[in-house]
N, C-alpha and C positions, 0 to 999 in steps of 0.2 A: 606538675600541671603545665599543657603547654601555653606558650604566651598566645595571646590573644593578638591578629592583627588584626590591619583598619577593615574597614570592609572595602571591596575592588574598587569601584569607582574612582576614578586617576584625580577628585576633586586635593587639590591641595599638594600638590606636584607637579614638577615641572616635567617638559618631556626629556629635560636634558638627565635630570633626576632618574624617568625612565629609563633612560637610554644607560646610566649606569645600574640601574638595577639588572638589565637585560645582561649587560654587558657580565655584570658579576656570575651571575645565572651560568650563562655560558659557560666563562671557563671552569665552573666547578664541576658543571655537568659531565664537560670533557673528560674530567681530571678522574671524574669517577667509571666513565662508562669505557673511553678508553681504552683501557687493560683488558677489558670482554673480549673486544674484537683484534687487538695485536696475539692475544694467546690462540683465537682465531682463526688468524693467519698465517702463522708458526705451526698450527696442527695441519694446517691445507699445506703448507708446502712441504710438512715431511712427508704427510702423503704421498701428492702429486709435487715433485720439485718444479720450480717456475723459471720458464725456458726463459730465453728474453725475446725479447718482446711480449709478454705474457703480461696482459691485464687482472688486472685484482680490487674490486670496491675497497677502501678504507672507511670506519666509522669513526667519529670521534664520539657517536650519540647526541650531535647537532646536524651534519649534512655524510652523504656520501660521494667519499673522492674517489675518483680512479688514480688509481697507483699503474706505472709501466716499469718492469724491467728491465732494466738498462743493458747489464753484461753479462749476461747465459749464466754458465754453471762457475766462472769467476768473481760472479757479484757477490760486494761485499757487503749489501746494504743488510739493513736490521731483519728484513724476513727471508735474506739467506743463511743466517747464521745456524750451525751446525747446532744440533738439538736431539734426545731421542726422548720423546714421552708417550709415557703412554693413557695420559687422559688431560685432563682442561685442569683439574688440580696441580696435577704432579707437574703440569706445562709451566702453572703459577709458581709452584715452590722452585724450581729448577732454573725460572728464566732469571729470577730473585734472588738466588743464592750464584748463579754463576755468570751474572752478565752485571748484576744491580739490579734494585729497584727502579731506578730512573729507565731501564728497555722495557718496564710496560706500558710506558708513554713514546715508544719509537715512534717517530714519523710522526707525531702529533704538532708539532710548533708550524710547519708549512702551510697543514691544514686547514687550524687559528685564524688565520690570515683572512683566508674566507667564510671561516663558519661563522667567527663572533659577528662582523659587521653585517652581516645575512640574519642571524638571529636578533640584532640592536634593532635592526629595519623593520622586523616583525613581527615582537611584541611592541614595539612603540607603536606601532601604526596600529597595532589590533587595540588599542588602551585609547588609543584616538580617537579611530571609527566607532569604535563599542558607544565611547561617551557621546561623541558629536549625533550618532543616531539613536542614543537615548532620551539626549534634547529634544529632539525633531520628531519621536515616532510616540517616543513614551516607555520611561526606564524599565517597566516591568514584562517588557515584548520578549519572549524565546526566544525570536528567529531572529533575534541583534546580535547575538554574538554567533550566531551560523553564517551571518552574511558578512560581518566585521572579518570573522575567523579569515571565510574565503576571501576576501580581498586583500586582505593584508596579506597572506601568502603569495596572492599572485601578483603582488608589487615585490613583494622580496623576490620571487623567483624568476621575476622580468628582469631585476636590478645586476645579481649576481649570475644567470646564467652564462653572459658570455665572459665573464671574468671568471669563471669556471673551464671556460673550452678553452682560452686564453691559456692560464695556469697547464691543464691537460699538452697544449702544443709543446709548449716550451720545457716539463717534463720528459716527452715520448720523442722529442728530437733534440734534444739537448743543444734548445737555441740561446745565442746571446737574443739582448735589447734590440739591437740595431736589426737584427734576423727575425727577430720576431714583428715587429714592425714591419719589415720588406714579405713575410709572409700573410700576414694578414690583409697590408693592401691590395696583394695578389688575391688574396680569398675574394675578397670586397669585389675587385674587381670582376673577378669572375663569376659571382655567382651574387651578388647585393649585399647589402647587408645583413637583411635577414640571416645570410649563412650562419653569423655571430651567433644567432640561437638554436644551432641545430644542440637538439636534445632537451628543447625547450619545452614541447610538447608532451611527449610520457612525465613530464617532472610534473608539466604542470596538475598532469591528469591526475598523478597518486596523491601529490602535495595540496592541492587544492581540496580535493574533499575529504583528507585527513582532514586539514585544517577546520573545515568548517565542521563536520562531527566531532571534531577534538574541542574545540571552542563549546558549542551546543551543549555537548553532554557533561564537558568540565562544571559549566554555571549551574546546571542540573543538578546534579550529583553534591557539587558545595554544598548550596542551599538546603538539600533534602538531607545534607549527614547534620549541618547547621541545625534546621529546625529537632533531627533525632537528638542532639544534641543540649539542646537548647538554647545555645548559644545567640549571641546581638551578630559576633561577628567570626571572621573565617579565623581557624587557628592555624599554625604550623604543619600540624599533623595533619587536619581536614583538609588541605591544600594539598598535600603529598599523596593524601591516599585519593583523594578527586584528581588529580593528575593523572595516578596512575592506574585506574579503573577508565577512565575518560581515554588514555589512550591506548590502552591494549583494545577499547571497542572498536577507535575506530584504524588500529595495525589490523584486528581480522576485516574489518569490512571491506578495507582496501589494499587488500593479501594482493587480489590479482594485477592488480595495477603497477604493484611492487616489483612483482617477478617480471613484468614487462618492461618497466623501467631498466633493472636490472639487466636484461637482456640490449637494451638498444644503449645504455654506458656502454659497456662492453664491447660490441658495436662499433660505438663513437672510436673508444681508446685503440679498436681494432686501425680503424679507420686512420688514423693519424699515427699508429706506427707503421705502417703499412701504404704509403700514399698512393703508391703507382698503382697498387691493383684497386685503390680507394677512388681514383680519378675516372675509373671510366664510367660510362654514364649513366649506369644502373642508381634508380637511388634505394634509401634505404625503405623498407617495408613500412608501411603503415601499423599505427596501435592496435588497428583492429583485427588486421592480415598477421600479424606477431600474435597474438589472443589466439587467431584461428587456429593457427602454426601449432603454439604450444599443447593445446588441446586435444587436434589432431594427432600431436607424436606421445603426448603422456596423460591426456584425459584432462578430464575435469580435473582431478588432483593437481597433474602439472601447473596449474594456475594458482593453486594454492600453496608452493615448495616454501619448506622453510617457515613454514606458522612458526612451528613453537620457538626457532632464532632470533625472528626478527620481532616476537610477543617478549619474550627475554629481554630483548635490546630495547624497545620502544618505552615499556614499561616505568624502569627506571629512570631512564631519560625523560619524558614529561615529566615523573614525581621529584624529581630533583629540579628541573628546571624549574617549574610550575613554582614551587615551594619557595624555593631561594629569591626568585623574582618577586614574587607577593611578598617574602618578609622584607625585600630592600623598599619596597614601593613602601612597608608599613614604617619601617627604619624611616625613609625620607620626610613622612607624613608627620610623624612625631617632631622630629628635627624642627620644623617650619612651624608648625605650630609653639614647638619651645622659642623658637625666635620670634614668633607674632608678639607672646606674651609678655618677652623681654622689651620689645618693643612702646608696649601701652605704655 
C-alpha cells in the first residue's frame, strides 16, 4: 500500500523545509534522468563526430545546458570518447561495462550548480504563490496554481538566466575570473545590461506556459485520481503518475516553443564561440521570424521535431520530481508536528 502523504498545502512548513525538499527532488531527478541524455549524446557524436567549437544542449532532466567543444578531433572530454553501438541499449550496457557506471552521469556535477538552485527558487515560490493566492482569492480557484505555476518560473528564469550565459562564456572561451569580469564589463558596456539576458526570451516563452499548464493540469489530475481513488490525501504514487501525465500534456503543447528555443541556444553558444563574426551588427532573429523560418523550410512538422524525445525526457522528469518533493514536503510535515506534540 502506498504511504499516504499530507495534502499540498505548504501549511506547517517552512520554506526553508521547502527549499530542501526541492533541493532533494533535484538531485534525484538528475541522477535518474541523466543517463537518457549522455547515452544521447554518445549516439550523436558517433553519428555525426563534434568538431570544436560544436554546440550540443545537455539535460540533466532539470534545465538545459549548452555544452561547447573545446579541442576538435583531440578532445578528450566524456562525449569524445571512442564508442561503437549500435542502439540506446547496447550504448547503456557498453558505456557500463567499459568506462563505469559513474560515465552515465559525465558532465553532470558543473551542471548541478545551476540546475538545483534554479529548481529550489521554483518550487518554493510556486508552494508560496499557490498558498498566499489561496488566502486572498479562495483555496478552491483552478486558475491559482496556472498563475502561481507562471510566475514562479518567470522569477526563476529572470534569477538564473544570466548566470547561465555567464557559465556558457567562460566554457566556449575558456576564461579565467579576472577575464571573465573584464568581458562582461565590456558587454555591459556596450550593449546595457540587458545583454545579460540575451536568451531570456525563447526560455521565457517555452518555460512559462509549460509551467503554468504543468501546474494547472498537475492539481487536476491529483484531485481527480484522489477522488477515483477515494483517498483524504495525495499518495506517492498519485503524485508520480499526476506528474507525469500533467507533464507530457503540457511537453506537447509546447513542442513548438522547444524547437525554437532550441534553435536560438544554439545560436547563443554559436555566438560566443565565434565572436568576431557574432560582433557585427546583425542581431539575432526574432521568436516569431525563427517559427516562420522553421516552417517555411520543414513545415508544420518542423515545429514539432522530436515529440516522442523530449515526451521520453519530460515525463519522467516531472514524475520524479513531483513525487519526491511532495513526499519531503510530507516527511517535513510529520516531523513538525511530532515536535509540536512533544512540545505540549
Amino acid at each position: 500500500m502506498a504511504e499516504k502523504l499530507a495534502p499540498s498545502p505548504g501549511g506547517g512548513i517552512t520554506p526553508l523545509q521547502q527549499m530542501l525538499a526541492s533541493g532533494t527532488g533535484a538531485i534525484l531527478t538528475s541522477l535518474f534522468v541523466t543517463p537518457l541524455d549522455v547515452v544521447k549524446i554518445r549516439l550523436q557524436a558517433q553519428r555525426t563526430p563534434f568538431s570544436k567549437g560544436k554546440c550540443f544542449l545537455y539535460c540533466n532532466g532539470l534545465m538545459d545546458h549548452l555544452y561547447v567543444c573545446q579541442n576538435g578531433s583531440s578532445c578528450t572530454a566524456w562525449y569524445k570518447a571512442p564508442g561503437h553501438f549500435t542502439g540506446t541499449l547496447d550504448a547503456f550496457v557498453k558505456i557500463t561495462r567499459n568506462e563505469g557506471i559513474r560515465s552515465l552521469w559525465s558532465g553532470l556535477p558543473p551542471t548541478l550548480v545551476m540546475a538545483v538552485p534554479a529548481t529550489v527558487i521554483y518550487f518554493t515560490t510556486y508552494d508560496q504563490l499557490r498558498d498566499y493566492l489561496r488566502t486572498r482569492v479562495g483555496s478552491w480557484n483552478h486558475y491559482i496554481p496556472l498563475l502561481a505555476g507562471a510566475l514562479a518560473r518567470l522569477g526563476a528564469v529572470t534569477v538564473i538566466s544570466p548566470l547561465e550565459l555567464i557559465r556558457t562564456k567562460m566554457q566556449s572561451r575558456q576564461l579565467s575570473y579576472r577575464e571573465l569580469r573584464v568581458c562582461i564589463q565590456s558587454a555591459v558596456a556596450q550593449d546595457g545590461w540587458l545583454s545579460l539576458w540575451r536568451g531570456w526570451g525563447p526560455t521565457v516563452l517555452r518555460d512559462v506556459p509549460f509551467s503554468a499548464l504543468y501546474w494547472f493540469n498537475y492539481e487536476l489530475v491529483r484531485s481527480w485520481l484522489c477522488r477515483q481513488a477515494w483517498l483524504d490525501g495525495s499518495t506517492f504514487t498519485v503524485s508520480f503518475a499526476s506528474g507525469a501525465i500533467s507533464g507530457t500534456v503540457a511537453a506537447v503543447l509546447t513542442l513548438p516553443f522547444d524547437v525554437v528555443k532550441t534553435h536560438r541556444q544554439i545560436e547563443l553558444g554559436n555566438s560566443e564561440v565565434h565572436p568576431v563574426t557574432a560582433s557585427r551588427p546583425s542581431k539575432p532573429s526574432s521568436t516569431w521570424l525563427l517559427m516562420q523560418r522553421i516552417r517555411a523550410e520543414s513545415g508544420t512538422r518542423g515545429l514539432f521535431a522530436g515529440f516522442l524525445p523530449r515526451v521520453i525526457k519530460v515525463a519522467p522528469a516531472c514524475a520524479i520530481m513531483i513525487s519526491t518533493y511532495e513526499f519531503g514536503k510530507s516527511f517535513f510535515q510529520k516531523l513538525n508536528q511530532e515536535q509540536q506534540l512533544r512540545g505540549l
